[in-house]
C-alpha positions in Angstrom: 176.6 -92.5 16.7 178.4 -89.6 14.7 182.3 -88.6 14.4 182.2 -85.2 14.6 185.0 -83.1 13.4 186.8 -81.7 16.1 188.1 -79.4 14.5 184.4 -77.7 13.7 183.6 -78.5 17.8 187.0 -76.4 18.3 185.8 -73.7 16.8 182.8 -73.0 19.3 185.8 -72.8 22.1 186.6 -68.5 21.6 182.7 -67.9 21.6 182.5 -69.8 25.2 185.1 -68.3 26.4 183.7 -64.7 25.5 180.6 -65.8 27.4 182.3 -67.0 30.3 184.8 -63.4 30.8 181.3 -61.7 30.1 179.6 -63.8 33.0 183.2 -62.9 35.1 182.9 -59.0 34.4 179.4 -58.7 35.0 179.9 -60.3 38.3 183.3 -58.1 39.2 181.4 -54.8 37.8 178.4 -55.5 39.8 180.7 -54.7 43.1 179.6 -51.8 45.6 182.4 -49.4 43.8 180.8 -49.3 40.4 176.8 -48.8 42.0 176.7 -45.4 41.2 177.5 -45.1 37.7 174.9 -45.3 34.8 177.2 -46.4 32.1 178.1 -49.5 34.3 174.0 -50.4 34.9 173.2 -49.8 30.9 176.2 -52.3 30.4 174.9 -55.2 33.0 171.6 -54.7 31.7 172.9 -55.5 28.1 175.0 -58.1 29.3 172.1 -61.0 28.5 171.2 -60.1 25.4 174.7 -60.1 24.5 175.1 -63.4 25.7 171.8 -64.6 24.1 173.3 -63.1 20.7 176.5 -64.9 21.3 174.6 -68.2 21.7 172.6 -67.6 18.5 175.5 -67.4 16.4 176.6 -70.7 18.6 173.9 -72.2 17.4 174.0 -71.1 13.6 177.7 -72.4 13.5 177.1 -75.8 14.7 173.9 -76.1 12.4 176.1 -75.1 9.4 178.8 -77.2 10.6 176.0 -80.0 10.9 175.0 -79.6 7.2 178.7 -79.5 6.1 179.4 -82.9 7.8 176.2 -84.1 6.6 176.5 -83.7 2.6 180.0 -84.5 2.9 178.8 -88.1 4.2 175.7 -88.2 1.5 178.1 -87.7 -1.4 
């Protein structure tokens, strides 16, 4: 089993966290009181893809941060 650099696993936190107060405001904005504005349905409907973007670049960071550790421990 791997040591992984917590430092590079800290570094993922602020892009969960952005994910988790997007999940929050989409729940919050999808109150009675916000039902009749446009603006407020084009924003929940972009919400996912947001999300899914957010995980991509996730994804890409850990990767990277994969092939860091990686040649650091071939050389």
């Amino acid at each position: 089993m791997k040591n992984h650099s917590s430092k590079k696993e800290l570094m993922l936190l602020p892009i969960l966290l952005v994910v988790i107060l997007m999940c929050v405001a989409g729940h919050f904005l999808l109150q009675a009181n916000f039902q009749d504005s446009n603006m407020v349905e084009y924003m929940l409907a972009a919400l996912p893809f947001a999300m899914f973007g957010l995980v991509i670049v996730a994804f890409k960071m850990a990767a990277k941060s994969e092939k860091d550790e990686q040649s650091e421990q071939d050389s």
